[in-house]
C-alpha positions as CSV (number, residue, x, y, z in Angstrom):
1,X,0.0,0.0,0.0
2,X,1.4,3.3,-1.2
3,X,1.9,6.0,2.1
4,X,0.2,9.0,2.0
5,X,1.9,12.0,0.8
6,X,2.0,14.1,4.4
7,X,3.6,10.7,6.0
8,X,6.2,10.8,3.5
9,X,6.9,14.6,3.2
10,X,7.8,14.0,7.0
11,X,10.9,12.1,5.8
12,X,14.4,13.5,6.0
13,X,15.2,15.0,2.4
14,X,18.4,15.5,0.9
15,X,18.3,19.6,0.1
16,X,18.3,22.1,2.7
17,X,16.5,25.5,1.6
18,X,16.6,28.1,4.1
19,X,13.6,29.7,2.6
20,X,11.2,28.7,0.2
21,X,10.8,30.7,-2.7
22,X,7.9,32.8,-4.5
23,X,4.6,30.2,-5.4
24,X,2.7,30.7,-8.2
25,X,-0.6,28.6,-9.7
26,X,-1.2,27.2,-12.9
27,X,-4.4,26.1,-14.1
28,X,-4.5,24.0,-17.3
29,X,-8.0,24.2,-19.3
30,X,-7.3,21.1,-21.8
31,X,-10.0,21.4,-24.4
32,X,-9.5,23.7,-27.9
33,X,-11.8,23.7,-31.3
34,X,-8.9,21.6,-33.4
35,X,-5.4,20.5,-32.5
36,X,-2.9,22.7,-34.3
37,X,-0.4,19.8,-36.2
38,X,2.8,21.8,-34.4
39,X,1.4,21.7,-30.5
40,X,2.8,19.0,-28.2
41,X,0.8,20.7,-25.2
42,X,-1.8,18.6,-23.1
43,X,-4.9,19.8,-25.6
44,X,-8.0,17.6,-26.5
45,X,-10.0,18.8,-29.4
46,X,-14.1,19.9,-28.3
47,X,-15.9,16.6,-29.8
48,X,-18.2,18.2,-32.9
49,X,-16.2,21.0,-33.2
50,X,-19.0,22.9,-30.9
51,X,-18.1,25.1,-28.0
52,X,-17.8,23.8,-24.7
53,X,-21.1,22.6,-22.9
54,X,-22.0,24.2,-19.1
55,X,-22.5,20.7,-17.7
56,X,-18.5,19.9,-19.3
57,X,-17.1,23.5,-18.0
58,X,-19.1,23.1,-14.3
59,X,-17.9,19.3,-14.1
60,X,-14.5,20.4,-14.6
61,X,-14.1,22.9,-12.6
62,X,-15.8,21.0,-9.4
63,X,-12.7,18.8,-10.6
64,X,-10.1,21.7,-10.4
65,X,-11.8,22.6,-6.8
66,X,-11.2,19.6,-5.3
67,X,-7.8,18.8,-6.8
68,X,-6.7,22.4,-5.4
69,X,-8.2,21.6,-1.8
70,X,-6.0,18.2,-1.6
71,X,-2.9,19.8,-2.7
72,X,-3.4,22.7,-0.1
73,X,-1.6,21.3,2.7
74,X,1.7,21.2,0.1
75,X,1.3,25.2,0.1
76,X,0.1,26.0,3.7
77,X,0.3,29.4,4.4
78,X,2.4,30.6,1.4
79,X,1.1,33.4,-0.8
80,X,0.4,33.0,-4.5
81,X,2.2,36.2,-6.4
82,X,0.7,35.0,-10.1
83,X,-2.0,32.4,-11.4
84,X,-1.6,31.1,-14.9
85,X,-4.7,30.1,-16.7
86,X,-3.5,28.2,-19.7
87,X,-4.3,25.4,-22.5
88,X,-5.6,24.4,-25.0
89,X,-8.0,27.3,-25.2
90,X,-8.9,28.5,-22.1
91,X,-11.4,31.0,-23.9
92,X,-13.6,28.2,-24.5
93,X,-14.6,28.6,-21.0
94,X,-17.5,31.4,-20.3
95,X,-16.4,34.4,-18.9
96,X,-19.2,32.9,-16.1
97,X,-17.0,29.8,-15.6
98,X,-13.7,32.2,-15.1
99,X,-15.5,34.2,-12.6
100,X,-16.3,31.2,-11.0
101,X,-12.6,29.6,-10.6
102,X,-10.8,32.9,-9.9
103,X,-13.5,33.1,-6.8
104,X,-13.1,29.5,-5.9
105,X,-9.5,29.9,-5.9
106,X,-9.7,33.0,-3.7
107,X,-11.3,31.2,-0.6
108,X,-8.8,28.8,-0.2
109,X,-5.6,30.5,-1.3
110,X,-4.1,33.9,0.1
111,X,-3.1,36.0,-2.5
112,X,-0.6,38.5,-3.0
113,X,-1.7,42.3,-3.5
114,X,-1.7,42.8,-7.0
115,X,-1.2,39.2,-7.9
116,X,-0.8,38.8,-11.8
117,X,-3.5,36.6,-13.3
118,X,-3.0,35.9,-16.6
119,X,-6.0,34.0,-19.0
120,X,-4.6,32.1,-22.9
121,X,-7.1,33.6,-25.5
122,X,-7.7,32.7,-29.4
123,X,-8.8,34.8,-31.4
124,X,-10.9,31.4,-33.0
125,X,-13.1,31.8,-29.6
126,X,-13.5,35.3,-30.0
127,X,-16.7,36.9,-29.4
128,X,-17.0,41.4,-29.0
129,X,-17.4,42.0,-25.3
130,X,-16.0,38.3,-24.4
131,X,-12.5,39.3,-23.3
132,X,-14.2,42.4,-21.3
133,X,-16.0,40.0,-19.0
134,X,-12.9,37.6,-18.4
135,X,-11.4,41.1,-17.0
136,X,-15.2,42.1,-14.9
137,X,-14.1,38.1,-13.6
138,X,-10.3,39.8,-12.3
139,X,-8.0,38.2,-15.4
140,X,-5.6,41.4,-14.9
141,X,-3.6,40.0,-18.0
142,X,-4.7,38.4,-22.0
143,X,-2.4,36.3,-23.7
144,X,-3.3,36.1,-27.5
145,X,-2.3,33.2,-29.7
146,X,-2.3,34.9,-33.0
147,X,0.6,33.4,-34.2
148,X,0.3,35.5,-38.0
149,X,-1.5,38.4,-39.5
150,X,-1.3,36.5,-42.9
151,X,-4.2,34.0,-43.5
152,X,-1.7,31.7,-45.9
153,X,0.6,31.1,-42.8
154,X,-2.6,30.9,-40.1
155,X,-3.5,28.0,-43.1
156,X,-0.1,26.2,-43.1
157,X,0.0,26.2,-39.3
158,X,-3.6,24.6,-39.2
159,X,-5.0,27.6,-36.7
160,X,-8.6,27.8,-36.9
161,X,-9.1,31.6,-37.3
162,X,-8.6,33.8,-39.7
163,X,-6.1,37.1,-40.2
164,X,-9.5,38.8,-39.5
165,X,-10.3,37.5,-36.1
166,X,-6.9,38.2,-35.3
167,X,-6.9,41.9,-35.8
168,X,-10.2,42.1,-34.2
169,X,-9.6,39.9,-31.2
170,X,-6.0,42.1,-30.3
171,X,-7.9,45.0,-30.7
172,X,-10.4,44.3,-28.6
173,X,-7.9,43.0,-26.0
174,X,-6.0,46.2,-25.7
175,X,-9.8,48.0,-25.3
176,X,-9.9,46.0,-22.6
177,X,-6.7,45.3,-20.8
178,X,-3.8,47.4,-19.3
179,X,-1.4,44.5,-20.0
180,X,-1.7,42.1,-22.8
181,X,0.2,40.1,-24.8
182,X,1.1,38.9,-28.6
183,X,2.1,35.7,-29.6
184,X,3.8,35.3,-32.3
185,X,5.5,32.3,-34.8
186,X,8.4,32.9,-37.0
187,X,9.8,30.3,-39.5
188,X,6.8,29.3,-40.7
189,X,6.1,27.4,-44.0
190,X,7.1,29.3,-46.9
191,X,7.6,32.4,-45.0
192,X,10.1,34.9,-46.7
193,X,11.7,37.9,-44.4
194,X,9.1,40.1,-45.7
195,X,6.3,38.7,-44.8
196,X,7.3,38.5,-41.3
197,X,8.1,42.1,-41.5
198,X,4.7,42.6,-42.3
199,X,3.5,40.5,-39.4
200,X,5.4,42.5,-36.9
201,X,4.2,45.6,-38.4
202,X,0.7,44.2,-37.6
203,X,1.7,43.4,-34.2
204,X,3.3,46.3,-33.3
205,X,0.8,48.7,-34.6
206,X,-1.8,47.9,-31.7
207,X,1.7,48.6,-29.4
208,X,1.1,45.8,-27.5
209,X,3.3,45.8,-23.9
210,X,4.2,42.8,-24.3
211,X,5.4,40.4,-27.3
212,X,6.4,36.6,-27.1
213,X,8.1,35.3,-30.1
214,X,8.6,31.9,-31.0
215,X,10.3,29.7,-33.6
216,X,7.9,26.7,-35.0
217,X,9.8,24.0,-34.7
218,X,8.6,20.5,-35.4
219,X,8.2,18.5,-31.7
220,X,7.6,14.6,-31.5
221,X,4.0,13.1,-31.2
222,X,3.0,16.1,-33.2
223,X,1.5,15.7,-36.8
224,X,4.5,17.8,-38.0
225,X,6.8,15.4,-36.4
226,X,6.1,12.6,-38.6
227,X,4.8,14.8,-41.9
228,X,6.5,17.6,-42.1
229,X,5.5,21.1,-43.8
230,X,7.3,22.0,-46.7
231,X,8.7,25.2,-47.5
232,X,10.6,25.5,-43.8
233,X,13.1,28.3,-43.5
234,X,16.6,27.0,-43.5
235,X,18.5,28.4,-40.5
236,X,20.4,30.9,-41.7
237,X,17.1,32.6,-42.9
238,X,15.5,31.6,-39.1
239,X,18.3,33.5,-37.6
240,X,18.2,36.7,-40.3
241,X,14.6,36.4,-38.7
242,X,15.6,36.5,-35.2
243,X,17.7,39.2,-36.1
244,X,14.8,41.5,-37.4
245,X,12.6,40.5,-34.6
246,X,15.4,41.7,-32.1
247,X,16.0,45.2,-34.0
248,X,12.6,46.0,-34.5
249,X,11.2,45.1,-31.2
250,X,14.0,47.6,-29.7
251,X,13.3,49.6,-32.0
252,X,9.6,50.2,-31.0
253,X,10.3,50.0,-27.0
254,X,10.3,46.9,-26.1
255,X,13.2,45.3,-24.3
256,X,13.9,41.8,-24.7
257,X,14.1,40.5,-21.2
258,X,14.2,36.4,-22.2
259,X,15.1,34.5,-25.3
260,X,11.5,34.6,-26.2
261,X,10.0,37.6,-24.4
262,X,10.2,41.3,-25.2
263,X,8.0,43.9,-22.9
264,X,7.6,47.6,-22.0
265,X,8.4,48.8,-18.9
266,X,6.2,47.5,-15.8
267,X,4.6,44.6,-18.7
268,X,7.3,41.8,-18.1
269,X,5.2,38.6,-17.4
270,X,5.3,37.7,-13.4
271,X,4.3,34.3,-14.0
272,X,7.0,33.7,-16.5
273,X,9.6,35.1,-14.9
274,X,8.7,32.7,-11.5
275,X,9.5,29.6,-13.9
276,X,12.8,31.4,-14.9
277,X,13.8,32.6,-11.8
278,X,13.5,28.4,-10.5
279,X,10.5,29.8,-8.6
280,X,7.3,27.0,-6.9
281,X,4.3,26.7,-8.8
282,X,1.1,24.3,-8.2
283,X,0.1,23.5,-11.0
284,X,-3.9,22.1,-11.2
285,X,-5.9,20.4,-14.2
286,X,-5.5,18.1,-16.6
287,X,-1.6,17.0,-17.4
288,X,-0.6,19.9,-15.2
289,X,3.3,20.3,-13.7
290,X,4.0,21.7,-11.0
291,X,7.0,22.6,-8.8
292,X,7.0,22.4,-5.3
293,X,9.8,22.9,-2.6
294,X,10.1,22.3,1.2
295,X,13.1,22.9,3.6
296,X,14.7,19.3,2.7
297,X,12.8,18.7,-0.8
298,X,11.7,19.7,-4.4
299,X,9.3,17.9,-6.0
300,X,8.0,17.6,-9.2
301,X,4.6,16.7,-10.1
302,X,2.0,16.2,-13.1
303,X,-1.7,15.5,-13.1
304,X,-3.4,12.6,-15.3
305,X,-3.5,14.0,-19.0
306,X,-7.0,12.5,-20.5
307,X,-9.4,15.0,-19.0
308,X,-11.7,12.7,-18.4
309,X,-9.2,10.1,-16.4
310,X,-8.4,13.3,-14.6
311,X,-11.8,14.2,-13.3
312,X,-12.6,10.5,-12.1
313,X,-9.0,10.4,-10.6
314,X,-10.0,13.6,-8.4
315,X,-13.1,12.4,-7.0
316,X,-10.7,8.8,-6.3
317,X,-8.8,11.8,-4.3
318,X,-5.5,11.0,-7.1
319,X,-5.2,13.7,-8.9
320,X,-1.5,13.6,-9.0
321,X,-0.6,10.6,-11.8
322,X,3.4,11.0,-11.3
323,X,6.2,12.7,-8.6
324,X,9.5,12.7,-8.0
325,X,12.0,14.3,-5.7
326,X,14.6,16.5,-7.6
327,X,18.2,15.0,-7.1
328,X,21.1,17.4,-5.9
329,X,22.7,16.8,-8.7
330,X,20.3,17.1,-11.0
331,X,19.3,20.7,-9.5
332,X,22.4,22.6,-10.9
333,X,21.0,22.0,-14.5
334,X,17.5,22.4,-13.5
335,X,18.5,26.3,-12.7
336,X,20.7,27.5,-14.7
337,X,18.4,25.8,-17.9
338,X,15.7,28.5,-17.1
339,X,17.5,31.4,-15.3
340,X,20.0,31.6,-18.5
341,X,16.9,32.2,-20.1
342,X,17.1,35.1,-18.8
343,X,18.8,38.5,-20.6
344,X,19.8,39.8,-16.7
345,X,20.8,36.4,-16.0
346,X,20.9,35.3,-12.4
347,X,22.4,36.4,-9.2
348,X,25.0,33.8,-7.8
349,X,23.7,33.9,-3.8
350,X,19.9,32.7,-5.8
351,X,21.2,29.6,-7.2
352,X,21.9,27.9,-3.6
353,X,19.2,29.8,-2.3
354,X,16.5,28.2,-4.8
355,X,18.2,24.7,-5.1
356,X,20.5,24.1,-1.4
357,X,23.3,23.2,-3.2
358,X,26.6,25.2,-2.6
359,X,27.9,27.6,-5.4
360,X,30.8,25.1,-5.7
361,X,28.3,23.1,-7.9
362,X,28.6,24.9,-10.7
363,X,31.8,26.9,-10.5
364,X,33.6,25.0,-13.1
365,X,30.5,25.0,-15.6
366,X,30.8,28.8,-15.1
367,X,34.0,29.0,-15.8
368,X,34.0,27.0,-18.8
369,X,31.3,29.2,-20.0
370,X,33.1,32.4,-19.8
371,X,35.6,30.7,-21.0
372,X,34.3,30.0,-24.3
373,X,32.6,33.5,-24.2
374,X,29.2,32.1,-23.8
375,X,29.0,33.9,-19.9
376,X,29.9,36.6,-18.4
377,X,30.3,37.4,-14.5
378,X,29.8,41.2,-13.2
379,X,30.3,40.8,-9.1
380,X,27.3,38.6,-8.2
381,X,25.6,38.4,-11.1
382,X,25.8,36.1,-14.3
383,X,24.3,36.4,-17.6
384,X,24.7,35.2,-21.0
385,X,26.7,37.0,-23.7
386,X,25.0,38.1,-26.8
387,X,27.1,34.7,-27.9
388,X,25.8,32.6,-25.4
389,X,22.0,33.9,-26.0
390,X,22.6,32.8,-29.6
391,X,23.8,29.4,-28.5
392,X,21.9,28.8,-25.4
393,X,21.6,25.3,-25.9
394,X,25.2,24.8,-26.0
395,X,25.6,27.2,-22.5
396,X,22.9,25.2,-21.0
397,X,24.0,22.1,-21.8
398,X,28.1,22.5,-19.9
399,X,26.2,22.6,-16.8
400,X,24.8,18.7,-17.4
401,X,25.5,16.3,-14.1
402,X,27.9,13.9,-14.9
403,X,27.3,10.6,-16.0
């Protein structure tokens, strides 16, 4: 007979954190209207093609409700400082249903003043006044999937809405929200230069505070995986791409703050930055990960995947399908592969703050890194060189444990 999680948590562990670090919360909404041939995220396409039913969206979230209320003695009296809402297409859900959640979440969790929340939108679900009432519900920040302004590329990438909706869905989220953000593919099918130019001319005329770039690349179980588009960019056109992406972004005000992110002033993504910065989070729903430390432990965990295996699991009181403690030495890597990330890098007295382990851990790594001008070191901090944020993989990748 497996031992109950609190039994086992009261077990010496192998790290020793003298203070836990920020917590956030992710919530994963699974369902979206088609699967887009390039996503390998936990999504399950609506059966009919229809929109979500109430029965389906209360069901579920009686689901996340109870699967939150038998994590909460993980999280006892921490704060949560950002909640995630993400998917498949969280927008499927009723601005109703959001409301709903948020205030379910709020009786049993203390949150931070201000605390970011931050809803996935596309513009496929998009209806006029929709994204207002997800903000009336206390979403404080809209992520849009537009991925292209250019109906061809929306085609080759199998999204389900049209250059149209896109326009009309941004708009309507900058109507409605202080801070929002673009997303955005590059390398797409057949795309030249130009027409990405164009694209980010679209993007950056509604001066969005926030832009998240991304290169499509082709990840396994994914219908690209095993038939691929034709027409990809080689990579020395991906990187002239990068390249324009970088100047023009700067250009209109945004900094780039991590490999993929680019923001204004006061817009950088809280939640984000958490899972850079080797912060907790909970994460709730369907497939979910989460991240969760104690004084002697980290542990990783992930929900069951199938929605409905995941709701039946809840009511069984197992919502958690797999967890693992994190290793020592596997923790060195574990950092530094999401705080080099990051453009500022990472303060030195953070790594053993987050992970227990002394600074000794990764002193050679670091010095192999600046010496192969990947890294640089200014007093306590570290950060990638323009080099090493060109070739992040390769800085990542000399701080590997050992064989």
């Amino acid at each position: 007979m497996a031992d109950s999680a609190p039994i086992r948590l009261l077990r010496p562990g192998a790290v020793a954190l003298q203070a836990l670090p920020p917590l956030s919360l992710y919530v994963h909404l699974p369902w979206c209207l088609r699967k887009c041939p390039y996503c390998d995220f936990n999504s399950h396409e609506v059966r009919g093609g229809a929109g979500l039913t109430p029965e389906l969206q209360r069901d579920y979230l009686d689901a996340l409700v109870a699967d939150l209320e038998s994590a909460l003695p993980q999280i006892w009296g921490r704060r949560v400082h950002s909640i995630f809402i993400g998917g498949g297409t969280p927008s499927l859900f009723e601005p109703e249903a959001i409301d709903r959640l948020l205030a379910d979440i709020r009786a049993r969790l203390p949150l931070e003043p201000g605390c970011e929340i931050t809803l996935e939108a596309n513009p496929g679900t998009f209806e006029k006044d929709r994204f207002r009432g997800y903000r009336a519900a206390g979403v404080t920040r809209l992520s849009v999937g537009v991925q292209s302004f250019n109906d061809a590329m929306l085609q080759a990438v199998g999204r389900v809405h049209d250059a149209e909706q896109a326009r009309a869905a941004v708009a309507e989220a900058a109507s409605a929200f202080d801070t929002f953000n673009i997303d955005l593919m590059y390398a797409l099918p057949g795309q030249s230069l130009e027409m990405l130019a164009r694209d980010l001319d679209e993007a950056l005329s509604f001066a969005p505070p926030h832009l998240s770039i991304y290169h499509l690349t082709l990840e396994p179980n994914t219908r690209f995986a095993t038939r691929p588009p034709e027409g990809l960019p080689d990579d020395d056109l991906a990187s002239d791409m990068l390249d324009l992406l970088a100047q023009r972004t700067a250009e209109a005000g945004l900094q780039r703050y991590e490999v993929s992110a680019f923001a204004r002033p006061g817009h950088r993504c809280v939640h984000n930055l958490n899972y850079w910065e080797f912060g907790d989070y909970l994460g709730i729903g369907a497939g979910a990960h989460g991240k969760i430390s104690f004084p002697d432990r980290i542990l990783r965990q992930q929900r069951w995947r199938e929605p409905a295996t995941y709701m039946a699991k809840v009511r069984e009181g197992q919502a958690v399908s797999n967890e693992q403690t994190v290793m020592p030495k596997e923790l060195p890597f574990e950092f530094v592969l999401n705080a080099l990330r990051l453009k500022d890098g990472f303060e030195l007295t953070r790594f053993s703050e987050r992970t227990g382990q002394p600074l000794q851990a990764i002193q050679r790594a670091l010095a192999e890194a600046e010496r192969r001008g990947l890294l640089e070191r200014e007093g306590d901090i570290a950060r990638p060189t323009a080099r090493g944020f060109d070739f992040l993989s390769d800085l990542q990748a000399l701080f590997l444990p050992p064989d």
